[in-house]
Structures are given as structure tokens and as C-alpha cells.
Backbone as JSON, one array per atom type, in Angstrom:
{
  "sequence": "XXXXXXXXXXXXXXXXXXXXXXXXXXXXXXXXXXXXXXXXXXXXXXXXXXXXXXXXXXXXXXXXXXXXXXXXXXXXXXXXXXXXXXXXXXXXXXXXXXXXXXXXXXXXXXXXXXXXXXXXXXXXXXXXXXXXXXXXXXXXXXXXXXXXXXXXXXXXXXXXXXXXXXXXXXXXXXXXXXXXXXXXXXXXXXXXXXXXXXXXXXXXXXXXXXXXXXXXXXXXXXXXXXXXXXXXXX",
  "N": [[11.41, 6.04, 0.0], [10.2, 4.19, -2.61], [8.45, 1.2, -3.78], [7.02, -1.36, -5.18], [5.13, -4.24, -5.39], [4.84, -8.02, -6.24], [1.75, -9.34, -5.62], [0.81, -11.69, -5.41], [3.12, -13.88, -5.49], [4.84, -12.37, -4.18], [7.12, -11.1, -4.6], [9.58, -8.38, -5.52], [8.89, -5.64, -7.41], [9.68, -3.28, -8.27], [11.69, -1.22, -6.87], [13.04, 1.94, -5.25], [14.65, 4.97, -4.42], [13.72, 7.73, -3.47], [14.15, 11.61, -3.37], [11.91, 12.51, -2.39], [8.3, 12.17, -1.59], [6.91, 12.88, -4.48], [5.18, 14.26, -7.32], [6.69, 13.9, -9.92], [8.74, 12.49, -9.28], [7.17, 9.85, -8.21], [5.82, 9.7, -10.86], [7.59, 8.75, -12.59], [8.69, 6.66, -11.26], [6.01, 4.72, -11.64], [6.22, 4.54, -14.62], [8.74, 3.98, -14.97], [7.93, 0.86, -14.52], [5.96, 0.65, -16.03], [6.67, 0.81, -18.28], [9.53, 0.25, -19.11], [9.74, -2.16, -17.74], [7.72, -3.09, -18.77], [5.76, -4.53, -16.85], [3.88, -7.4, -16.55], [0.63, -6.22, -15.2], [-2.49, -6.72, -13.47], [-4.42, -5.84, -11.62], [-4.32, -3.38, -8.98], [-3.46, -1.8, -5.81], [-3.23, 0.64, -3.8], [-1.87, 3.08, -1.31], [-3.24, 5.91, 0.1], [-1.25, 7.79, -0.44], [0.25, 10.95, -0.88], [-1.29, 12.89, -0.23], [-3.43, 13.91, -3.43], [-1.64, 13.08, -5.22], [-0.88, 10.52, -6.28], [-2.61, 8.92, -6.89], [-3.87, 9.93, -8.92], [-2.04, 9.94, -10.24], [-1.64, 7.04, -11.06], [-4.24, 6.25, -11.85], [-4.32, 7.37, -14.17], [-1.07, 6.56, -15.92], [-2.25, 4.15, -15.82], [-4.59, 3.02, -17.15], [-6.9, 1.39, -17.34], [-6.57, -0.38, -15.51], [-7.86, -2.16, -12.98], [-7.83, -0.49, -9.95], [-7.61, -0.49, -6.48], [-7.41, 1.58, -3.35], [-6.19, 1.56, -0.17], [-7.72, 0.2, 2.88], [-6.72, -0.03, 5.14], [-4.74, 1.84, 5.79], [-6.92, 3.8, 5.17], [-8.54, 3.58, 7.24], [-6.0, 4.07, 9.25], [-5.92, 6.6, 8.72], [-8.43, 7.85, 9.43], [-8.32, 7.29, 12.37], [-6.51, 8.85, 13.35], [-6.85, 11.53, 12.43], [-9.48, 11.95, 13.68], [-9.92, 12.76, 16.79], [-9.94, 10.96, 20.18], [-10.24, 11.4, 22.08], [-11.92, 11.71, 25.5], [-12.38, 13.95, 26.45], [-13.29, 15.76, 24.53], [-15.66, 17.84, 23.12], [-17.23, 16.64, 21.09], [-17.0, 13.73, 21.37], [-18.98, 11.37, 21.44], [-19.79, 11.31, 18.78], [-17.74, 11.15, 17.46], [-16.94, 8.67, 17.99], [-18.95, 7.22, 17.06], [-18.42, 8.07, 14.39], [-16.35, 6.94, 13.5], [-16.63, 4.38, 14.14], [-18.32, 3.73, 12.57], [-17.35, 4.13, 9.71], [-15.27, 2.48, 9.53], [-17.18, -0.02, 9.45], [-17.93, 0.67, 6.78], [-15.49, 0.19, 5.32], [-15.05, -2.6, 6.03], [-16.72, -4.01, 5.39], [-18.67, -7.34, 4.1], [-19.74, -7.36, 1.69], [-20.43, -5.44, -1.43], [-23.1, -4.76, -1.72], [-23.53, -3.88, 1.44], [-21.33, -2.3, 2.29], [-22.12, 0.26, 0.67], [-24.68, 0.58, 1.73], [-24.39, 1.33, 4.04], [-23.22, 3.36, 4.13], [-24.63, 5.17, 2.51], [-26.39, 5.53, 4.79], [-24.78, 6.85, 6.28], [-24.4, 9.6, 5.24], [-26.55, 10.73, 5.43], [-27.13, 11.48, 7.28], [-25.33, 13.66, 7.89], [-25.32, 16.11, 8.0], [-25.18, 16.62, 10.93], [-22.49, 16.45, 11.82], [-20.79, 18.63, 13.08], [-17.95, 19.53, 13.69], [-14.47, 20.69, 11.85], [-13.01, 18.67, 11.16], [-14.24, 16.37, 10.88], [-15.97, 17.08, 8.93], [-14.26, 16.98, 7.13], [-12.86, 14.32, 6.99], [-15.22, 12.8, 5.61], [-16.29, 14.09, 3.47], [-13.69, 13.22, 2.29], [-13.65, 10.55, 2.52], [-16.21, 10.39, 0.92], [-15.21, 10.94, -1.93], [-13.22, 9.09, -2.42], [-14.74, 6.69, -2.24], [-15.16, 4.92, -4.22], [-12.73, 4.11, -4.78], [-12.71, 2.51, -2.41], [-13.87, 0.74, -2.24], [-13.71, -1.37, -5.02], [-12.7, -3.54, -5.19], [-14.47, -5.45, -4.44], [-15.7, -6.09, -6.53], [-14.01, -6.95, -8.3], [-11.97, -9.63, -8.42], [-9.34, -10.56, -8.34], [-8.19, -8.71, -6.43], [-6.79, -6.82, -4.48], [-7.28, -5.47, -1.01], [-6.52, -4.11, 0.65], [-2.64, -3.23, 1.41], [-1.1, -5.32, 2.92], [0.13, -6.87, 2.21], [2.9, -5.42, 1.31], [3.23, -3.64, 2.98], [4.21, -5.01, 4.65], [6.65, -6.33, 3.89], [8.43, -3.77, 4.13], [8.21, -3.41, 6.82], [10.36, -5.16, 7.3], [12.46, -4.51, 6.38], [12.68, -2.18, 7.89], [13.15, -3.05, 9.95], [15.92, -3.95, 9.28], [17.38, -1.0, 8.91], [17.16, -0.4, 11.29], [19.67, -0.69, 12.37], [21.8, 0.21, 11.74], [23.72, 2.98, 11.58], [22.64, 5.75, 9.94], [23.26, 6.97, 6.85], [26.19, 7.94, 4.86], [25.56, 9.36, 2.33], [23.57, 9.91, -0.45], [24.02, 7.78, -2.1], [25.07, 5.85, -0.7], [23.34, 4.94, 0.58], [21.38, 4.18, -1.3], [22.69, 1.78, -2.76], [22.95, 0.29, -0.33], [20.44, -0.15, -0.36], [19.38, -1.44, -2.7], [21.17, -3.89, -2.72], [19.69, -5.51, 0.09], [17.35, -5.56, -1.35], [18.12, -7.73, -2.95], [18.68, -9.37, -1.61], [16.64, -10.0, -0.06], [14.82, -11.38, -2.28], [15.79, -13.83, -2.86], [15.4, -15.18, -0.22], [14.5, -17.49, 1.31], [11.22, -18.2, 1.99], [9.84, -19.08, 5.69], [8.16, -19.28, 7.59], [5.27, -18.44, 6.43], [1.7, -17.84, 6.56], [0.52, -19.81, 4.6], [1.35, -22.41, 3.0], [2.67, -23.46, 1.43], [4.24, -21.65, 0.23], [6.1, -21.36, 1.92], [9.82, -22.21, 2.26], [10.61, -21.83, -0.27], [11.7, -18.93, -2.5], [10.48, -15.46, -3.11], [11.32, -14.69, -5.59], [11.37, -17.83, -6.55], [8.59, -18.43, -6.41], [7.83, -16.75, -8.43], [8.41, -18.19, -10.68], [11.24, -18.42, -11.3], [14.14, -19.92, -11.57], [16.47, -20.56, -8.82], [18.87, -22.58, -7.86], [21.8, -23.31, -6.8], [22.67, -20.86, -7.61], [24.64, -17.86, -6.63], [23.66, -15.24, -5.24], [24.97, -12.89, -3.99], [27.35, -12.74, -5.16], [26.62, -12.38, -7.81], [25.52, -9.4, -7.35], [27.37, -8.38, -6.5], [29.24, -7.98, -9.03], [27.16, -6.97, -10.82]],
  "CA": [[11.49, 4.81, -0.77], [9.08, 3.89, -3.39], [8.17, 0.04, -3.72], [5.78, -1.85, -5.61], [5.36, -5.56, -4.99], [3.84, -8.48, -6.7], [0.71, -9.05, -3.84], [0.98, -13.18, -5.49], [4.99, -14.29, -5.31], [5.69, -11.27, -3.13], [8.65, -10.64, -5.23], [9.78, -7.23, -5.6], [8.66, -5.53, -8.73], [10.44, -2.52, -8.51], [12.21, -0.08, -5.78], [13.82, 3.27, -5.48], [15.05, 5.62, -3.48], [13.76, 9.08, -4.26], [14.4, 12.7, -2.26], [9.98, 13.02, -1.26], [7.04, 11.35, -2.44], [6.54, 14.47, -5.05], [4.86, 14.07, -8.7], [7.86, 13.57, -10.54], [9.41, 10.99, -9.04], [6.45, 9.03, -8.47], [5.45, 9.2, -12.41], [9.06, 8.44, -13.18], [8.78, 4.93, -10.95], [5.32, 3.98, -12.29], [6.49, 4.29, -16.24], [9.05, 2.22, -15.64], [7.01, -0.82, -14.12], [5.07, 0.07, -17.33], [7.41, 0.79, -20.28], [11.24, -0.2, -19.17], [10.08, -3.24, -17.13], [6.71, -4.41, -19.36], [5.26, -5.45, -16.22], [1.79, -7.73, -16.64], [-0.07, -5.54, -14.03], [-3.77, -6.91, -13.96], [-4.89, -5.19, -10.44], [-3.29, -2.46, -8.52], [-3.49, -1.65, -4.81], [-2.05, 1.9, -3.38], [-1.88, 4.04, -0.12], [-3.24, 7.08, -0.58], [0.44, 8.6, -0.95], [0.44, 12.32, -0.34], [-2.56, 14.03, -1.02], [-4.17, 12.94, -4.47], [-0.61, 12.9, -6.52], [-0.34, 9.33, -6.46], [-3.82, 8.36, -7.17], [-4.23, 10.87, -9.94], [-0.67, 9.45, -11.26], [-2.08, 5.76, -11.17], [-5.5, 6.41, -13.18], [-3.66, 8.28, -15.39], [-0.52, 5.8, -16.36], [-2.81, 2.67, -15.9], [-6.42, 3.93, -16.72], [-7.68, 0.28, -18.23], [-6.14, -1.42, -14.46], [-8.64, -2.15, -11.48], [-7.18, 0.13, -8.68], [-8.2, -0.61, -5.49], [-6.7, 2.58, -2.43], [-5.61, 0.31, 0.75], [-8.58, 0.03, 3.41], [-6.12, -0.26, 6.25], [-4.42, 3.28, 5.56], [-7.63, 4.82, 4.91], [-8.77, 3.44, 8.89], [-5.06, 4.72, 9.86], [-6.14, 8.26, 8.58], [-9.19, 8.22, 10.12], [-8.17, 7.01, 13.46], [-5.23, 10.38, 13.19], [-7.87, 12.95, 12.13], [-10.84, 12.05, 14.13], [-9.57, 12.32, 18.26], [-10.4, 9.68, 20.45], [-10.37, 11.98, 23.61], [-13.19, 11.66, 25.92], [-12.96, 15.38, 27.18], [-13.5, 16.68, 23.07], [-17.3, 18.54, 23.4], [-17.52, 15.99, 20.0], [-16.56, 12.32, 21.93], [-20.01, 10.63, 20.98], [-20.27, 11.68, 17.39], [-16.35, 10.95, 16.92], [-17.09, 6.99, 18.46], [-19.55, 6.86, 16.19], [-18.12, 8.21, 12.74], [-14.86, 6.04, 13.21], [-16.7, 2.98, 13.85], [-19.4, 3.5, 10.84], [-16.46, 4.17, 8.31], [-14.74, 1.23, 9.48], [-17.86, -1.08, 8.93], [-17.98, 0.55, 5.79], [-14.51, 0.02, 5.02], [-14.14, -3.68, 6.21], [-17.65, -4.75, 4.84], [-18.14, -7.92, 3.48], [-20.14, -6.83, -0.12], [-20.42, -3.8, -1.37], [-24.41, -3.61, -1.1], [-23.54, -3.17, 3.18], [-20.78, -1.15, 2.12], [-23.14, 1.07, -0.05], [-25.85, 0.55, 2.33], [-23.98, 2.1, 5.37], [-22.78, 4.65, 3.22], [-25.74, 6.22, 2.14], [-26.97, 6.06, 5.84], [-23.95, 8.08, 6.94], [-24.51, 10.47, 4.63], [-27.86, 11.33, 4.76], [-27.04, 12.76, 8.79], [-24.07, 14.46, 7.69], [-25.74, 17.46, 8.82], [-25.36, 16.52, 12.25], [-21.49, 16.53, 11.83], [-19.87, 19.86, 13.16], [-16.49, 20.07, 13.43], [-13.87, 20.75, 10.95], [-12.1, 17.47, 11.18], [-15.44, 15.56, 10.59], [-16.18, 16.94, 7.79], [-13.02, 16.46, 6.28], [-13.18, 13.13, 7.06], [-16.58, 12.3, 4.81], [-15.32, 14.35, 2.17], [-12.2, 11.92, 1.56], [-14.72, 9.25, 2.36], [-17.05, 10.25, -0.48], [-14.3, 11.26, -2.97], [-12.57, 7.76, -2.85], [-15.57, 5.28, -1.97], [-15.18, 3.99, -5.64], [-11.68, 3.32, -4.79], [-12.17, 1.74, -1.53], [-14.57, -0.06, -3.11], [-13.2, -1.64, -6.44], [-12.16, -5.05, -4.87], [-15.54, -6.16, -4.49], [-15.6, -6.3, -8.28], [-12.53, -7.92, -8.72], [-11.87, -11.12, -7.28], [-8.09, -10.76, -7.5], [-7.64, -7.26, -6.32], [-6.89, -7.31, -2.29], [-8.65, -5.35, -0.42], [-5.22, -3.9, 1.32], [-1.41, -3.55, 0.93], [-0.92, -5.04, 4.25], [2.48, -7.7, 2.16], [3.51, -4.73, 1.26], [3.66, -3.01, 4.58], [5.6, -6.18, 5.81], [8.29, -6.05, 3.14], [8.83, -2.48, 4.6], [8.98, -3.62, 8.28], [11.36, -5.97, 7.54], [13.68, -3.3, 5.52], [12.55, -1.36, 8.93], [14.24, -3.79, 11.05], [17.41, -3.95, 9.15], [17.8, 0.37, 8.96], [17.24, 0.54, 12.92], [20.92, -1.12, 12.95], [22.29, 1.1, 10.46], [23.61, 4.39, 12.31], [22.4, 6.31, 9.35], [24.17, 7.07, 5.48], [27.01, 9.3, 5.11], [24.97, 9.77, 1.12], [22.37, 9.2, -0.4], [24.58, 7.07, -2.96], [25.26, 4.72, -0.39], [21.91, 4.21, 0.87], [20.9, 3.44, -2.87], [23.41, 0.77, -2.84], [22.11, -0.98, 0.5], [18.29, -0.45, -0.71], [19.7, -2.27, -4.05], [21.64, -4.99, -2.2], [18.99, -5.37, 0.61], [16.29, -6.12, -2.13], [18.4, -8.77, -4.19], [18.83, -10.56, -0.46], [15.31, -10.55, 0.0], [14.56, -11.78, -3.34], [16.49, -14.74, -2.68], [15.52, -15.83, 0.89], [13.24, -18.62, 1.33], [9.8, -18.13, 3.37], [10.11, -19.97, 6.63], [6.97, -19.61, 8.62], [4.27, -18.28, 5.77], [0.42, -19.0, 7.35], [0.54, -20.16, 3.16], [2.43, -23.57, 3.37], [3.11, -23.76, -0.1], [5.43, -20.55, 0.33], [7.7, -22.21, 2.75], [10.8, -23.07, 1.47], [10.26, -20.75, -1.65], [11.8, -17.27, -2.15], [9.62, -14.71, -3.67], [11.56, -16.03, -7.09], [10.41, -18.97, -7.08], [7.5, -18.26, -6.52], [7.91, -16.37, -9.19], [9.31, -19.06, -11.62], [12.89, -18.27, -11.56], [15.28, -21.01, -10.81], [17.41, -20.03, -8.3], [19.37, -23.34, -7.27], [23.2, -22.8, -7.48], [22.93, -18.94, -8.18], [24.94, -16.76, -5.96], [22.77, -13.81, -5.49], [25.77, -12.29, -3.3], [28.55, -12.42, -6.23], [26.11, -11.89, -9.07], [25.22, -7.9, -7.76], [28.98, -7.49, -6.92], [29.4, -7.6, -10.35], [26.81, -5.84, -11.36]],
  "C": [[10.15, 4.54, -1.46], [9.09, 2.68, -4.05], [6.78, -0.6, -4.49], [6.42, -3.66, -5.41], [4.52, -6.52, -5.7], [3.26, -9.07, -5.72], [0.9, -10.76, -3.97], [1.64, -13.78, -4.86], [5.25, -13.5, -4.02], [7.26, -11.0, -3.5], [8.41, -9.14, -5.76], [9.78, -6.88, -7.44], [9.55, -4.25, -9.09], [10.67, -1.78, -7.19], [13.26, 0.85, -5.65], [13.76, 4.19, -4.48], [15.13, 7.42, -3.93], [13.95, 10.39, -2.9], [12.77, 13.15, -1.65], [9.77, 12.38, -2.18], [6.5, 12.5, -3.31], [5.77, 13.86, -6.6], [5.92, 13.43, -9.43], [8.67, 12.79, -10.39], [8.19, 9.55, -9.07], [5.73, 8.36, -10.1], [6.64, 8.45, -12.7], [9.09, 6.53, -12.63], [7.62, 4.5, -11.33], [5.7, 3.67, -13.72], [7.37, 3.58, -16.07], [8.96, 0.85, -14.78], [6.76, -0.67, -15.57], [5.77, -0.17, -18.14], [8.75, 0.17, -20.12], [10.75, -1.81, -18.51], [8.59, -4.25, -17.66], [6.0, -4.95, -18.21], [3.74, -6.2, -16.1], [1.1, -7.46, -15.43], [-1.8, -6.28, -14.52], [-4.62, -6.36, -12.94], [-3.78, -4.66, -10.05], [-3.91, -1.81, -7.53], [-2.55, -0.23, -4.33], [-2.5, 2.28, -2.11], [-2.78, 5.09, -0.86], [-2.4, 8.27, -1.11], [-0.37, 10.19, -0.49], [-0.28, 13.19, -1.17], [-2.96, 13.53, -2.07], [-2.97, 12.66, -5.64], [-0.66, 11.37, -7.07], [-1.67, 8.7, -7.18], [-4.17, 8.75, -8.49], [-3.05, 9.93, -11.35], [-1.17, 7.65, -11.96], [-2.96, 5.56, -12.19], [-4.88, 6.75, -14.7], [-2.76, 7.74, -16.36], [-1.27, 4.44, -16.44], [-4.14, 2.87, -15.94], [-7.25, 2.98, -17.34], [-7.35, -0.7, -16.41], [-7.28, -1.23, -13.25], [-8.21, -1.56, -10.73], [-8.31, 0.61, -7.71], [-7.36, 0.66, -4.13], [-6.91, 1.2, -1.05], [-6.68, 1.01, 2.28], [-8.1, 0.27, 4.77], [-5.8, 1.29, 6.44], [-5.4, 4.02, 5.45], [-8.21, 4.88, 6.35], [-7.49, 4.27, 9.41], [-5.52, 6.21, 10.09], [-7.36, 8.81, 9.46], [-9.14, 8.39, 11.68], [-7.06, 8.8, 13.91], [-5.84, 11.43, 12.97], [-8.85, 12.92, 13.39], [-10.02, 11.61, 15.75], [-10.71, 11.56, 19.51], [-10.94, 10.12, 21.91], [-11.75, 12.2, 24.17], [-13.6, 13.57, 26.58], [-13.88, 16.02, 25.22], [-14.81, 16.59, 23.02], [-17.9, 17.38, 22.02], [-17.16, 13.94, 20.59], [-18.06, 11.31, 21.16], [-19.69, 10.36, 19.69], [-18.8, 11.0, 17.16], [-16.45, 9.57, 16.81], [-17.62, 6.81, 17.19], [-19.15, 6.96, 14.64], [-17.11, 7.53, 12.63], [-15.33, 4.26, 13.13], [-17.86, 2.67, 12.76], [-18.36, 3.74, 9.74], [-15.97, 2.88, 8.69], [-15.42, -0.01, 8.86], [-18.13, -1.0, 7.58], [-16.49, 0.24, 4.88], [-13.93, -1.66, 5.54], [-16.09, -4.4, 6.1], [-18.09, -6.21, 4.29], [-18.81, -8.32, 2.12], [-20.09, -5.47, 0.2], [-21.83, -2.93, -1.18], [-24.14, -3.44, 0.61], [-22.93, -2.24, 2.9], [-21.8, 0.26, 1.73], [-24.22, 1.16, 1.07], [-25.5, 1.6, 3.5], [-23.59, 3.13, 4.73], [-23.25, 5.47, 3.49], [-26.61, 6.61, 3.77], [-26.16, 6.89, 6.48], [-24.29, 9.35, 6.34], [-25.44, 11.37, 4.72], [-28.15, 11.84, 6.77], [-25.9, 13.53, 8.51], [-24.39, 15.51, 8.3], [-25.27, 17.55, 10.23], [-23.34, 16.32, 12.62], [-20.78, 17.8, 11.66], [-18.5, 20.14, 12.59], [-15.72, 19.58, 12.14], [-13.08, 19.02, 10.28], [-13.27, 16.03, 10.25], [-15.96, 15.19, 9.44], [-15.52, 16.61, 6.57], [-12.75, 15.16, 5.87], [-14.0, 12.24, 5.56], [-16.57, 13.04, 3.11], [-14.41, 13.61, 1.86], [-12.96, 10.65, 1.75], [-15.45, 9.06, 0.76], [-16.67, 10.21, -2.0], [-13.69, 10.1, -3.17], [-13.37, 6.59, -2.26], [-15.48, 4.63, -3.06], [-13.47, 3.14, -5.72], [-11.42, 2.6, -3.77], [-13.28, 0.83, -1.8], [-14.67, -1.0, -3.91], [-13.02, -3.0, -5.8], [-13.19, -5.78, -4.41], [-16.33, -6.5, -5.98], [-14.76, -6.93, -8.88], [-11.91, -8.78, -7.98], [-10.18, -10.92, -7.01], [-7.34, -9.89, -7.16], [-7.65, -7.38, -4.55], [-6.94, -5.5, -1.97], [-7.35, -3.45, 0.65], [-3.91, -3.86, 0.97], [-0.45, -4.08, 1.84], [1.11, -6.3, 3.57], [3.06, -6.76, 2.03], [4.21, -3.88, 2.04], [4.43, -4.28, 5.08], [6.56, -6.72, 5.32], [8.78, -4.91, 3.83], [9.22, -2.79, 6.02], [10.11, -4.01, 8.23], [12.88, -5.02, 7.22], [13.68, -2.72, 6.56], [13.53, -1.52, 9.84], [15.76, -4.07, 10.79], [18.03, -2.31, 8.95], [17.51, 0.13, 10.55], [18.79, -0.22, 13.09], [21.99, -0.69, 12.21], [22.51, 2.43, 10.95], [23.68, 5.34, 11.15], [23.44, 5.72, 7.88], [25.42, 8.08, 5.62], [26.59, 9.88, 3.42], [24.13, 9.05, 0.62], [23.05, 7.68, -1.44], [24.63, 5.66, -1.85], [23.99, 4.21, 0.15], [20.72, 3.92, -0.19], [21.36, 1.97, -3.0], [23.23, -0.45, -1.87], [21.15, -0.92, -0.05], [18.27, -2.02, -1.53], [20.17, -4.06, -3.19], [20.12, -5.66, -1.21], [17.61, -6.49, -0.37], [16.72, -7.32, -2.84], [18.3, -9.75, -3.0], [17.33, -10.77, -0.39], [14.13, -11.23, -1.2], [14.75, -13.43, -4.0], [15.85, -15.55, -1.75], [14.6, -16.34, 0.74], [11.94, -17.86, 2.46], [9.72, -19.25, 4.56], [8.84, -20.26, 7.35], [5.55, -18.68, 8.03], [2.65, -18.78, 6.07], [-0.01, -19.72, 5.58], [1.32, -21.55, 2.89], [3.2, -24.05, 2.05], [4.42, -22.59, -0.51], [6.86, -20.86, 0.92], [8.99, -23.05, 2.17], [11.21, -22.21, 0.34], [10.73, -19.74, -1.63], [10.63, -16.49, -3.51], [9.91, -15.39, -5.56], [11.14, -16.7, -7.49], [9.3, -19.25, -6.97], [7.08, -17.01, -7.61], [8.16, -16.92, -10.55], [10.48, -19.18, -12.2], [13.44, -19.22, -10.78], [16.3, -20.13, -10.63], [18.52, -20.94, -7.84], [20.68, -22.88, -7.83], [23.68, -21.5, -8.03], [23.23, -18.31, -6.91], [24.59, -15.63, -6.21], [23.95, -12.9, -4.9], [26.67, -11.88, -4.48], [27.82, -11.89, -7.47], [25.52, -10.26, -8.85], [26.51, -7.74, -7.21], [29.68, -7.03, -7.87], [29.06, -6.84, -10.87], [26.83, -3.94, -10.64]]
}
């Protein structure tokens, strides 16, 4: 599934249901945010998606947009590469390189960011194993993108609404004993998204959300609109 969200409203900007996260599908759902759906993008928040396709695809269709890579996911990766195990002949050094990327990754400017940076860097030497280095390499290669939201006031930092549109979609597939095609699990995605497009916010730590569905917080009047009969139709 491939999702973009507005990070404001939290109304769904677009979503699709492709066979992998591959080049070709992913260009195919950014162009049309851009060209079929016009959307006024003014910042743009991503995962790192699968390997550099997505990132590459982003610059590339939107190469005037702030894009910020998601701070949280880039800790996930680290925490998954770099083992935590106290027997591994590397346990010290590991403590240490997970919790100096973190401080550089949850900073709160970018001279600490920058500051801790350049002091990781400049022991790198002292970082053996394969994993380590791998690490500081994808560190150094996207510090400008984990970066960028200290330049842009309304660029977040994270895609953590985005990850909790997805739980929620999470929690309604664990009661779903699979598809019998992919056609029909196009057709819930589709349905699925028009319900949540609809539903009010109930317990938002935002109090101004409450009450509100992403819509209207969007500026679409929804009063008296059956969202149920209006995609049976369509």
C-alpha cells in the first residue's frame, strides 16, 4: 500500500494498492498527487522506502519541495542493524553509536545536530564491524535529509500521523481472513479510506480536531452527505 497524507487535516491525499514498493509504481503514485490531483504540496516527509528508489523518485518529481526523510524510521533502522546483544565482542561501541545517532537525530537545532555529527565522524576510525560502518554511511548520505526540518518551520520532523492512519487500517485487516484478489482488496482499501475520511476525531491531544473528520478539517462540508451510498455509486 502506498499512502500519502496531509500531516495538517490528516485527510488522505492519495492511496493505492500496488504489487511491491518498486520504481514504477512509486513514480506512477507521486505524478498523480502532482499532475492528475494538482496537489498544493509545500513540505514533504518520507520513510526511507526501499533502498534509495523513493528518495531519488521524490527529489526528482518535486525538486523545488522541502523534503524532510522520517527521524523515527531512520532510529528503527538503526536499532535493526546495530545488535543490542551484550555477548557481541562490539557491545560498548554499539551502546554508544545508537545513542549518538539518536541525539543526533532527535536534536533540538541543527548546530547540536551538526555539532554531534562532526564529532562522530571524526572517530569513525575506531568503528570495526561491517554493520557499523554501514550504519554512518546512510547516516552521512542522508544527514541533509534528516536535517531539512530545522529550516522549515512547517516540515515535521517525522511521519509518525502517518504511521497511525496505517495502524488503524492495521487493526481493521487483522479481522479480515485475507482476499480471495487483489481486486477485492482494492475495493476495501477504497471503501476503508472514504470511511475514514468521514469519521470525526474523538479523543485528538489537538481539541480543535474533535468532532471534525479529516474533511473538515479540510474545508469540505460534510453535513447530510452519505459517504456510504455516494462510493456505492461510484
Amino acid at each position: 500500500m502506498l499512502l500519502a497524507v496531509d500531516q495538517l487535516t490528516q485527510d488522505l491525499v492519495h492511496i493505492d494498492l500496488v504489487d511491491r514498493e518498486n520504481e514504477e509504481d512509486c513514480c506512477r503514485f507521486l505524478l498523480t498527487v502532482r499532475d492528475e490531483m494538482n496537489y498544493p504540496i509545500r513540505t514533504l516527509v518520507s520513510d526511507l522506502g526501499k533502498g534509495k528508489v523513493l528518495i531519488e523518485l521524490v527529489e526528482k518529481i518535486f525538486p523545488d519541495i522541502p523534503h524532510q526523510t522520517c527521524v523515527v524510521h531512520f532510529s528503527r533502522y538503526v536499532d535493526m542493524t546495530v545488535p543490542k546483544s551484550k555477548k557481541s565482542p562490539y557491545y560498548t561501541q554499539n551502546q554508544f553509536l545508537r545513542q549518538t545517532i539518536k541525539e543526533i537525530l532527535f536534536s533540538d537545532s541543527f548546530h547540536d545536530a551538526d555539532e554531534i555529527f562532526l564529532r562522530l565522524f571524526s572517530i569513525q576510525q575506531h568503528f570495526h564491524a561491517s554493520y557499523q560502518r554501514r550504519i554512518l554511511k546512510s547516516l552521512k548520505k542522508h544527514f541533509r535529509l534528516l536535517t531539512a526540518h530545522f529550516f522549515h518551520p512547517d516540515l515535521p520532523r517525522d511521519n509518525n500521523i502517518t504511521e497511525n492512519i496505517v495502524k488503524k487500517l492495521n487493526r481493521k485487516l487483522k479481522l479480515i481472513d485475507g482476499f480471495k484478489n487483489k481486486q477485492n482488496a482494492y475495493y476495501f482499501l477504497k471503501l476503508w479510506a472514504a470511511y475514514y475520511r468521514f469519521e470525526p476525531f474523538t479523543s485528538s491531544k489537538h481539541s480543535y480536531r474533535n468532532g471534525k473528520s479529516p474533511l473538515n478539517l479540510a474545508q469540505v462540508q460534510t453535513l447530510n452527505f452519505d459517504w456510504l451510498t455516494s462510493c456505492l455509486r461510484s
